[in-house]
PyMOL CGO cylinders between C-alpha atoms (Angstrom):
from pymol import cmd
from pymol.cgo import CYLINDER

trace = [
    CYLINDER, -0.72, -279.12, 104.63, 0.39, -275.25, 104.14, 0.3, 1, 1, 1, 1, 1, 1,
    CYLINDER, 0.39, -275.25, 104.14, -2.21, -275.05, 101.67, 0.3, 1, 1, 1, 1, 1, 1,
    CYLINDER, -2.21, -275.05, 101.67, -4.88, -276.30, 104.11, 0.3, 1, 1, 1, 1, 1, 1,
    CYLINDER, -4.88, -276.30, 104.11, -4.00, -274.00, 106.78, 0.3, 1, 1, 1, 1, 1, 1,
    CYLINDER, -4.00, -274.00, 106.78, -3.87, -270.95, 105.05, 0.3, 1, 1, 1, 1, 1, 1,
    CYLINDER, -3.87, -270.95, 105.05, -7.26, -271.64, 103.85, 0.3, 1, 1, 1, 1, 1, 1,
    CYLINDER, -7.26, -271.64, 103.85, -8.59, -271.96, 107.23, 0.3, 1, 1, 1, 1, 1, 1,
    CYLINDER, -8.59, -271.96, 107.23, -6.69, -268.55, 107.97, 0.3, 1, 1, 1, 1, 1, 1,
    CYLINDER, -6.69, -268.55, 107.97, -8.50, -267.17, 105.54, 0.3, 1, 1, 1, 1, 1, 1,
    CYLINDER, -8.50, -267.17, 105.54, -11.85, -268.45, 106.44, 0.3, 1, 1, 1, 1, 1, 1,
    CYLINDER, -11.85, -268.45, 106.44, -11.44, -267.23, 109.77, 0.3, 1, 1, 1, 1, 1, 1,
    CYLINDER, -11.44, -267.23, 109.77, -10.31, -264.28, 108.55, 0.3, 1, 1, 1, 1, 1, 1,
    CYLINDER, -10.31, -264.28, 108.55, -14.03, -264.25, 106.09, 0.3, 1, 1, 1, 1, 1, 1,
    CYLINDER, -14.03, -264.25, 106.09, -15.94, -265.05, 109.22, 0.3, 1, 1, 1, 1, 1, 1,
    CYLINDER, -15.94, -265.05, 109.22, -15.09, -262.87, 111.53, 0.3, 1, 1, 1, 1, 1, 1,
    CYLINDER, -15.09, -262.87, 111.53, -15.26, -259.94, 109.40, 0.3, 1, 1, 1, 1, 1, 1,
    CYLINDER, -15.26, -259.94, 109.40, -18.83, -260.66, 108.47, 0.3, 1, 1, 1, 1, 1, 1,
    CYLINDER, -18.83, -260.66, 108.47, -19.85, -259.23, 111.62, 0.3, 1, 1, 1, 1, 1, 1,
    CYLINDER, -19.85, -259.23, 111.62, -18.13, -255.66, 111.37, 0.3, 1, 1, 1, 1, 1, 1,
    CYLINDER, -18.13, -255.66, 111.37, -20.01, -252.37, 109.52, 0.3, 1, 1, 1, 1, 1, 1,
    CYLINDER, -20.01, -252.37, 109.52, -18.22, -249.43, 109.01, 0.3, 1, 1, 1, 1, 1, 1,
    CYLINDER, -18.22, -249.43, 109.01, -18.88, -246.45, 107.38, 0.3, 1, 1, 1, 1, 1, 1,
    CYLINDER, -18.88, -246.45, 107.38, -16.51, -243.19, 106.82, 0.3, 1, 1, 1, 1, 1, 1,
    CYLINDER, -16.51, -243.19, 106.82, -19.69, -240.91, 106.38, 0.3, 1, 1, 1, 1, 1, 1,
    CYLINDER, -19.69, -240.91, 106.38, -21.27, -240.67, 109.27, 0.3, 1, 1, 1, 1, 1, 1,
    CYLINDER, -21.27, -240.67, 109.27, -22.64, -237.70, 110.33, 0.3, 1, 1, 1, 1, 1, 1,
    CYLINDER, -22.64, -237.70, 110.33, -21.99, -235.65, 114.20, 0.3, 1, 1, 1, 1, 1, 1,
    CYLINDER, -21.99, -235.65, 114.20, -23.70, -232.49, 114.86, 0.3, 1, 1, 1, 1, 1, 1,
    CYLINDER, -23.70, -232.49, 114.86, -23.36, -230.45, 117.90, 0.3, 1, 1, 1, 1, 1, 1,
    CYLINDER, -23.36, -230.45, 117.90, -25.56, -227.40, 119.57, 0.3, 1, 1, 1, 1, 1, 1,
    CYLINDER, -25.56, -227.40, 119.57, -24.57, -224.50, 122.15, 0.3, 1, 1, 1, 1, 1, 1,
    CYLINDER, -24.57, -224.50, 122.15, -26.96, -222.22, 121.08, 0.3, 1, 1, 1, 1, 1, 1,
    CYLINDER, -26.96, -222.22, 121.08, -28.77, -219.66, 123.15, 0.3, 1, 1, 1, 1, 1, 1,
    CYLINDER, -28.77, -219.66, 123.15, -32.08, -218.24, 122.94, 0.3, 1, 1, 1, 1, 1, 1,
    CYLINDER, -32.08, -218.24, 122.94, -32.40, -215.00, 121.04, 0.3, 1, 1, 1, 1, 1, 1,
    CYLINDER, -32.40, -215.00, 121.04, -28.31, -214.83, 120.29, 0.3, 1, 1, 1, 1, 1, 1,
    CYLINDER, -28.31, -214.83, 120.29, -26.82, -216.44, 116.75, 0.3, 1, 1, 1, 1, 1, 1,
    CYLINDER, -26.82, -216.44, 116.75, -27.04, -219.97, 116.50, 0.3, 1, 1, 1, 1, 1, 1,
    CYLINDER, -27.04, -219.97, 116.50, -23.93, -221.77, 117.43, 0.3, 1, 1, 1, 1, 1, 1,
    CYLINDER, -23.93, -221.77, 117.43, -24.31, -225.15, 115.61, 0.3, 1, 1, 1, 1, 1, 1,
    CYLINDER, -24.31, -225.15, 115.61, -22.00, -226.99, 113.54, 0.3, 1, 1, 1, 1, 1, 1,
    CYLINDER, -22.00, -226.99, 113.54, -22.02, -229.87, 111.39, 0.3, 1, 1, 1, 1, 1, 1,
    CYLINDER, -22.02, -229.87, 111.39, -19.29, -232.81, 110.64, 0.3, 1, 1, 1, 1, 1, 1,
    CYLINDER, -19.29, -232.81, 110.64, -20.45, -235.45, 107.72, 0.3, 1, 1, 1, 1, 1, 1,
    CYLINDER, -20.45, -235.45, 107.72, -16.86, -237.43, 107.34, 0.3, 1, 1, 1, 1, 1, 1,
    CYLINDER, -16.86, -237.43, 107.34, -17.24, -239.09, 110.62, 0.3, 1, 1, 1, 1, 1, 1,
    CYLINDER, -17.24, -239.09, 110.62, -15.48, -242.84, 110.82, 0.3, 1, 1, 1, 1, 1, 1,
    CYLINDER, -15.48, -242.84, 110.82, -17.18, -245.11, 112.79, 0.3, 1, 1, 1, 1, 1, 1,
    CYLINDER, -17.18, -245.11, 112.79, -17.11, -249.30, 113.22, 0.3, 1, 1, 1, 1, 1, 1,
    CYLINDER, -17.11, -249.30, 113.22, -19.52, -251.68, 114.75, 0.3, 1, 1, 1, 1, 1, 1,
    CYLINDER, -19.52, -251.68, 114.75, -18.86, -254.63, 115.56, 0.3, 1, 1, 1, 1, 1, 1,
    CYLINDER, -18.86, -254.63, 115.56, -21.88, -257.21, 115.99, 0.3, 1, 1, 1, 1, 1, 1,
    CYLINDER, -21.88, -257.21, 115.99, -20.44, -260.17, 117.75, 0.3, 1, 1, 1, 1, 1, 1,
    CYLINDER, -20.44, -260.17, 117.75, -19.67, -258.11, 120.30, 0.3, 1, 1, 1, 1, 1, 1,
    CYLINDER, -19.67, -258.11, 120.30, -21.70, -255.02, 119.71, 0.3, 1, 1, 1, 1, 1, 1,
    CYLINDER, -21.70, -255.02, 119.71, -18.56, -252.82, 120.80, 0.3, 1, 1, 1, 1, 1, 1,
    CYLINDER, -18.56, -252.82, 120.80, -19.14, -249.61, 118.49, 0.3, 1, 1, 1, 1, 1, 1,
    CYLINDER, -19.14, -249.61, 118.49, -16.22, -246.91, 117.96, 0.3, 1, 1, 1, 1, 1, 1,
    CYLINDER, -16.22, -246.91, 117.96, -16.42, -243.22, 115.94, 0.3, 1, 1, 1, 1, 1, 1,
    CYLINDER, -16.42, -243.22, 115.94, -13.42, -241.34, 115.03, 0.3, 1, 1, 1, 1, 1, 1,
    CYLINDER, -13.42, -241.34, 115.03, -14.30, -237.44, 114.39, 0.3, 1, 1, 1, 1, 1, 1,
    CYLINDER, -14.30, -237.44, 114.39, -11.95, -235.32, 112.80, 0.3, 1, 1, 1, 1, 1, 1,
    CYLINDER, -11.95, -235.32, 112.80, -12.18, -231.65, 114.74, 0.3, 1, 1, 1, 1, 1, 1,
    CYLINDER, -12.18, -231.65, 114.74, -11.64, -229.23, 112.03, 0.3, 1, 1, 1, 1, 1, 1,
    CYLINDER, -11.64, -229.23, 112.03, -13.93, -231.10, 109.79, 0.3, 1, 1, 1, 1, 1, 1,
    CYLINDER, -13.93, -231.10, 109.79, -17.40, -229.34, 111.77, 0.3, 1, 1, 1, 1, 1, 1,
    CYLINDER, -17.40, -229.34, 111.77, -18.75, -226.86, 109.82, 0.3, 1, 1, 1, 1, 1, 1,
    CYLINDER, -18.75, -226.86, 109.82, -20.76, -224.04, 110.97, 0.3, 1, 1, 1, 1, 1, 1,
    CYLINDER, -20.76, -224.04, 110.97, -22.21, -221.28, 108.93, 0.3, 1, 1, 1, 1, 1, 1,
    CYLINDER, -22.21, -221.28, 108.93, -20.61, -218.41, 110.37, 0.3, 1, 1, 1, 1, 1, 1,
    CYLINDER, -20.61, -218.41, 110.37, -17.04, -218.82, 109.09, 0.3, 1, 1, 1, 1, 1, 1,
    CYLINDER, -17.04, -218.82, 109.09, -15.59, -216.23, 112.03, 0.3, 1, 1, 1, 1, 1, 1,
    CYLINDER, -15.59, -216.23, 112.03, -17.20, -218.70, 114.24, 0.3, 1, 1, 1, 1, 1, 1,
    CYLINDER, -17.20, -218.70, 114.24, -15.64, -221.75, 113.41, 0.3, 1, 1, 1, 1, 1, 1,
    CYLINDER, -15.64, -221.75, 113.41, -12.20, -220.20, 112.97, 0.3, 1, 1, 1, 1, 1, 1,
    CYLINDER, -12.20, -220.20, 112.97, -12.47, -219.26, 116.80, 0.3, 1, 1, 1, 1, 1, 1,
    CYLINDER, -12.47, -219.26, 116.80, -13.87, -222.62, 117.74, 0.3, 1, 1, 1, 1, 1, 1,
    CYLINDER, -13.87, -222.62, 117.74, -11.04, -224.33, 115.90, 0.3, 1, 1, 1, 1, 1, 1,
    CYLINDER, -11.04, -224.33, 115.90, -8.44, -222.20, 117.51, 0.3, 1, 1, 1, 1, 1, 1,
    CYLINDER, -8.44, -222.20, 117.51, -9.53, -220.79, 120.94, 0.3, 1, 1, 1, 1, 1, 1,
    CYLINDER, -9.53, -220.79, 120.94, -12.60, -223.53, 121.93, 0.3, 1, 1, 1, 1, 1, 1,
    CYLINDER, -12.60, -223.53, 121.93, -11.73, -226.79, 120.44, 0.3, 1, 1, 1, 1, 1, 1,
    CYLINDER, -11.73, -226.79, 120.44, -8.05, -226.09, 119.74, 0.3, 1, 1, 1, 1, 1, 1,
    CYLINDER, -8.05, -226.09, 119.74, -8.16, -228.43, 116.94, 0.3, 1, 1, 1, 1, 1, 1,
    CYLINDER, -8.16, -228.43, 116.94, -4.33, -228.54, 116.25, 0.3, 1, 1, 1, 1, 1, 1,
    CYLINDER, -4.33, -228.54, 116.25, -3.14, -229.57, 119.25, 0.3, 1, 1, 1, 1, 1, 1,
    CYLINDER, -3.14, -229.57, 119.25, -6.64, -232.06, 119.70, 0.3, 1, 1, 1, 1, 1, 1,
    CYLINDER, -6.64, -232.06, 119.70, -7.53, -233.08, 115.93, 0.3, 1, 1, 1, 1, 1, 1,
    CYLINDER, -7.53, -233.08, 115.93, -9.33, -235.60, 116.90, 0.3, 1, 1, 1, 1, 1, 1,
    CYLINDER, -9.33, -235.60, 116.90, -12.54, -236.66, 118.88, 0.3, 1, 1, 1, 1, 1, 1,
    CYLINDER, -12.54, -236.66, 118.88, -13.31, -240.55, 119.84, 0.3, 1, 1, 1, 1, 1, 1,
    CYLINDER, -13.31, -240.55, 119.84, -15.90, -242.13, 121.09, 0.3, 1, 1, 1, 1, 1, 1,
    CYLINDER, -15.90, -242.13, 121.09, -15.64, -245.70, 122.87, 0.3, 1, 1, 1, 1, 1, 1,
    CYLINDER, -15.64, -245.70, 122.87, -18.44, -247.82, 123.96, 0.3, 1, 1, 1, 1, 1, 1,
    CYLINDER, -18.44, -247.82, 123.96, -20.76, -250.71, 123.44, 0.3, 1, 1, 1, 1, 1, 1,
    CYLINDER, -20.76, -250.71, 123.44, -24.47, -250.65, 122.50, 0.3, 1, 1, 1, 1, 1, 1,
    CYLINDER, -24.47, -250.65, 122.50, -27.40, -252.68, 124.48, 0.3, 1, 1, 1, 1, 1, 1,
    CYLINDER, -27.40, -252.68, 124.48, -29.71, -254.59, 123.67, 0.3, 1, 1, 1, 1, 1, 1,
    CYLINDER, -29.71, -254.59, 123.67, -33.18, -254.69, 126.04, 0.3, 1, 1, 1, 1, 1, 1,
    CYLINDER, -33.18, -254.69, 126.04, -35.92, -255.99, 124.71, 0.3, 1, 1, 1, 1, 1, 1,
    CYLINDER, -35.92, -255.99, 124.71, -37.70, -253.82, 122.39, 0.3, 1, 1, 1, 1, 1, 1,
    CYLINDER, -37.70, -253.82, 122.39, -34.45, -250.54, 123.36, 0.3, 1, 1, 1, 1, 1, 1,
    CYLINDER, -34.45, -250.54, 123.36, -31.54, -249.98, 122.28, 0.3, 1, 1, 1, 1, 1, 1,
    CYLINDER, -31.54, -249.98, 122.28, -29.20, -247.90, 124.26, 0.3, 1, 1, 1, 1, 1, 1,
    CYLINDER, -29.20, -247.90, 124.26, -25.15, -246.84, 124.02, 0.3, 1, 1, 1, 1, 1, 1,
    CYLINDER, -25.15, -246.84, 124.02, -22.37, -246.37, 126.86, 0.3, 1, 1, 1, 1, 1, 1,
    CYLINDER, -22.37, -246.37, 126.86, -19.10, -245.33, 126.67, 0.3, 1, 1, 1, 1, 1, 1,
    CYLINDER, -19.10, -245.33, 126.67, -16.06, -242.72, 126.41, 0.3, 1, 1, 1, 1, 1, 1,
    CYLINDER, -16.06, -242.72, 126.41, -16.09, -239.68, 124.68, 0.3, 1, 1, 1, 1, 1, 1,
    CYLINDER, -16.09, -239.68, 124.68, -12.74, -237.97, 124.22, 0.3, 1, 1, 1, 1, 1, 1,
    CYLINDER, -12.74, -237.97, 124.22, -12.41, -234.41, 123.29, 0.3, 1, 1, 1, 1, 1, 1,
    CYLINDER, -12.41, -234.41, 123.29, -9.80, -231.70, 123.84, 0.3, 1, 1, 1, 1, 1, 1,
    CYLINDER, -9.80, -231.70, 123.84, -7.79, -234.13, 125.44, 0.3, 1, 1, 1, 1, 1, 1,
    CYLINDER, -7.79, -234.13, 125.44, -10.45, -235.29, 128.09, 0.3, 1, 1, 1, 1, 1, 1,
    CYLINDER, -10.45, -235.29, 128.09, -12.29, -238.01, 128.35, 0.3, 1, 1, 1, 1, 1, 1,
    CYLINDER, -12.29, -238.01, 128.35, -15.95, -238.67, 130.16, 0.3, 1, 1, 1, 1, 1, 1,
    CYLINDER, -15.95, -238.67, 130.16, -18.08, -241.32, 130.60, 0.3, 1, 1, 1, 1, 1, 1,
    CYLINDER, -18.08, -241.32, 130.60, -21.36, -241.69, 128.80, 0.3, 1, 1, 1, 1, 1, 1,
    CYLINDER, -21.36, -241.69, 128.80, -24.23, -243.12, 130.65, 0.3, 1, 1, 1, 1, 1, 1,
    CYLINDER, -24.23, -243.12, 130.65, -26.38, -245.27, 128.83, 0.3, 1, 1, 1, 1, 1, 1,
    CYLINDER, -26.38, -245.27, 128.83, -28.43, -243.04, 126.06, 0.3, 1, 1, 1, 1, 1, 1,
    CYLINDER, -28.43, -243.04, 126.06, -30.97, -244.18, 124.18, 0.3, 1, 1, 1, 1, 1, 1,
    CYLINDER, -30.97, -244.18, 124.18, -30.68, -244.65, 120.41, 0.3, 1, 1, 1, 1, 1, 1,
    CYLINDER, -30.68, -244.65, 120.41, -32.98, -245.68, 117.30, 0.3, 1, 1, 1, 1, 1, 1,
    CYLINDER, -32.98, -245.68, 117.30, -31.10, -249.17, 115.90, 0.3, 1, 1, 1, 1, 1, 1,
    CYLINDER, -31.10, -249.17, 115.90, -32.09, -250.93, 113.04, 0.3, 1, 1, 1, 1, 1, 1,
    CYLINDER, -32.09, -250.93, 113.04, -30.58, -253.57, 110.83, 0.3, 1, 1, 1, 1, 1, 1,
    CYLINDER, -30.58, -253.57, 110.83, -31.75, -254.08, 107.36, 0.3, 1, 1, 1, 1, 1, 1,
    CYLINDER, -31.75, -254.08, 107.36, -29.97, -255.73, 104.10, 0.3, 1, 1, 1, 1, 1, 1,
    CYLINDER, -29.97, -255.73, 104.10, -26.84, -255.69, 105.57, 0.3, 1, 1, 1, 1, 1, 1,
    CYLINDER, -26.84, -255.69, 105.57, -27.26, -251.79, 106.72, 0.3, 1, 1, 1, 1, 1, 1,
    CYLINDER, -27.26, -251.79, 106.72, -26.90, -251.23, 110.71, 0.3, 1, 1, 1, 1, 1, 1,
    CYLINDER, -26.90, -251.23, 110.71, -28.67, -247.44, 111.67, 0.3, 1, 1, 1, 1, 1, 1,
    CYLINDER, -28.67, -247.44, 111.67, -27.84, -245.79, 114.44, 0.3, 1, 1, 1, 1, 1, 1,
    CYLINDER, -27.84, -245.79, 114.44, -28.82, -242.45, 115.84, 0.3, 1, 1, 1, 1, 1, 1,
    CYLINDER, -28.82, -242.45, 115.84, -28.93, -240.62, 119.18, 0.3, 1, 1, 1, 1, 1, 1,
    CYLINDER, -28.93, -240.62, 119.18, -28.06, -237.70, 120.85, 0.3, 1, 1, 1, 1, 1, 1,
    CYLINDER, -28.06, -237.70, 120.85, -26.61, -236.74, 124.22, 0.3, 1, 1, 1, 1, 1, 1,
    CYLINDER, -26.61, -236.74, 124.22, -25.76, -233.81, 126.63, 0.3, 1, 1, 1, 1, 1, 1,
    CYLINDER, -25.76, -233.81, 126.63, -22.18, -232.88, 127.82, 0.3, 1, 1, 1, 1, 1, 1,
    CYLINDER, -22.18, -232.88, 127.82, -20.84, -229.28, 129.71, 0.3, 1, 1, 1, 1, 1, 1,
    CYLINDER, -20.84, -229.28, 129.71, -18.13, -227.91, 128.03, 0.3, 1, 1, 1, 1, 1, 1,
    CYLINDER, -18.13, -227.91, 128.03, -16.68, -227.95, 131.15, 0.3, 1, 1, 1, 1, 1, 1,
    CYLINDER, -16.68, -227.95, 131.15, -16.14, -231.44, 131.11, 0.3, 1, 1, 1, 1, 1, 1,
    CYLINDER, -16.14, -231.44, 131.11, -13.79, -231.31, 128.83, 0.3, 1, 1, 1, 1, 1, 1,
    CYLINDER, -13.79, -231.31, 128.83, -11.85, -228.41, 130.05, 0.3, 1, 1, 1, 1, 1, 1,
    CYLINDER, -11.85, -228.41, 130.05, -13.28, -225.81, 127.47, 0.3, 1, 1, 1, 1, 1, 1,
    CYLINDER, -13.28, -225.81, 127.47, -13.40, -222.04, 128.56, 0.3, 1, 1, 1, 1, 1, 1,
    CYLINDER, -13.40, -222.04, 128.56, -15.93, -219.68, 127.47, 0.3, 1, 1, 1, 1, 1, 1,
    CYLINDER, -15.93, -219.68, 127.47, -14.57, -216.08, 127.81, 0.3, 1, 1, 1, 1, 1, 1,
    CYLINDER, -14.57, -216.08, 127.81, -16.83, -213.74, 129.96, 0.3, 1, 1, 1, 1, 1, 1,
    CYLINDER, -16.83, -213.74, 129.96, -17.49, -211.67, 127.34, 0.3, 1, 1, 1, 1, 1, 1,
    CYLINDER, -17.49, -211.67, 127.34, -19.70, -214.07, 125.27, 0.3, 1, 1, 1, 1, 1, 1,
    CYLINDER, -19.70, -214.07, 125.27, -20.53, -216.33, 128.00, 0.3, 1, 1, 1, 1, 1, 1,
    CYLINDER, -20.53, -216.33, 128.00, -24.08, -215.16, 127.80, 0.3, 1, 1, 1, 1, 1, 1,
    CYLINDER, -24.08, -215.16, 127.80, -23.96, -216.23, 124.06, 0.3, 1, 1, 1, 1, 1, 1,
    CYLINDER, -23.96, -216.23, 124.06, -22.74, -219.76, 124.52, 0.3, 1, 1, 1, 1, 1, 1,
    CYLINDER, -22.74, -219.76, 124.52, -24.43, -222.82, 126.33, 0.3, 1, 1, 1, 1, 1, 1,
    CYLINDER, -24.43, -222.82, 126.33, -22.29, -224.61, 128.64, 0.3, 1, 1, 1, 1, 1, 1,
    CYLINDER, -22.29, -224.61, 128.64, -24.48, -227.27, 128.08, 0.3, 1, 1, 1, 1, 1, 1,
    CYLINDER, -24.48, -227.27, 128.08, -23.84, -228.76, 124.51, 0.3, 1, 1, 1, 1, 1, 1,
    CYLINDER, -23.84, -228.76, 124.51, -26.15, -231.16, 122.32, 0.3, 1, 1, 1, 1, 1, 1,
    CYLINDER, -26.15, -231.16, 122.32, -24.22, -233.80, 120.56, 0.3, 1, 1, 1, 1, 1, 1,
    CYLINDER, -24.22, -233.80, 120.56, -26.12, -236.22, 117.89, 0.3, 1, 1, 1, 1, 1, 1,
    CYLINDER, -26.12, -236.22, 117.89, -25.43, -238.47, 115.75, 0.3, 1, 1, 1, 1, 1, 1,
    CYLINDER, -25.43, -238.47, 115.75, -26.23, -240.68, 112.85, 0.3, 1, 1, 1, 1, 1, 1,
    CYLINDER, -26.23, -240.68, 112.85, -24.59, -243.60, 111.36, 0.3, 1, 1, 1, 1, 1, 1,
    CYLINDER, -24.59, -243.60, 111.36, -25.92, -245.94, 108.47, 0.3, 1, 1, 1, 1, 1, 1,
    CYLINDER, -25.92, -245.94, 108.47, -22.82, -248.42, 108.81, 0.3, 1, 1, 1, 1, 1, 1,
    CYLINDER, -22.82, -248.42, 108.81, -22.50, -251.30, 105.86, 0.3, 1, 1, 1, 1, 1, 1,
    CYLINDER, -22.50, -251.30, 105.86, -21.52, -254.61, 106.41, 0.3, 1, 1, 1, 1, 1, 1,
    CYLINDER, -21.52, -254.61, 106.41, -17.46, -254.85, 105.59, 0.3, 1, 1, 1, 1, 1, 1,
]
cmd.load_cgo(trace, "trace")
């Protein structure tokens, strides 16, 4: 009898995990750049991320100090006056993807510096294919929502308005 319910265990176990992709290189970009100043872009390819198809609840983990930009000055001052990356190492997001028809769209939380805002529905590209889930998007948020400062002095330098995307290419787990 042990024997037969540990095998159901683990069947259940088998099942339910069919429908979960993850992936651990995912890739989030951001943009606050303004016309005819230096580009203020970075890059993060190590991003975590799990979807879950049953349910289609999705999740990304981003660690802060892994963006990259190519201006080393400038990501040493995002990292420690903009982001402050040791006190907030980490960025989440939270939400669930839709399903309508022929589009596909994603809602939820994004937390960052220690603040969290809503996403309203954005649309994304979805695909699944031999066992491969693709997702990409992008979205706007203020810097302000999320309690970051820019200085006066380069104010005219930085948007407040920052372009987040994303792509994920997620394999079945």
């Amino acid at each position: 009898m042990k024997s037969f319910v540990y095998l159901i265990a683990l069947l259940s176990l088998n099942i339910f995990s069919q429908a979960k992709y993850i992936t651990k290189t995912g890739s989030v970009n951001f943009e606050a750049s303004v016309p005819s100043f230096e580009e203020v872009r970075a890059k993060n390819n190590s991003v975590t991320a799990i979807f879950n198809a049953e349910n289609s609840e999705f999740a990304a983990l981003v660690l802060v100090k892994g963006f990259r930009f190519k201006n080393a000055l400038m990501e040493e001052h995002f990292n420690e006056n903009y982001a402050e990356s040791t006190k907030f190492p980490k960025a989440t997001f939270k939400g669930k993807i839709i399903h309508d028809s022929n589009e596909n769209w994603i809602e939820g939380t994004l937390t960052f510096h220690g603040k969290s805002k809503r996403i309203q529905i954005v649309p994304i590209t979805y695909s699944l294919d031999n066992n491969v889930v693709e997702i990409s998007g992008n979205f706007d948020v203020n810097a302000s929502d999320f309690d970051i400062k820019i200085p006066k002095i380069v104010k005219n330098k930085i948007s407040e308005s920052v372009n987040v995307s994303f792509v994920f290419s997620l394999k079945l787990n």
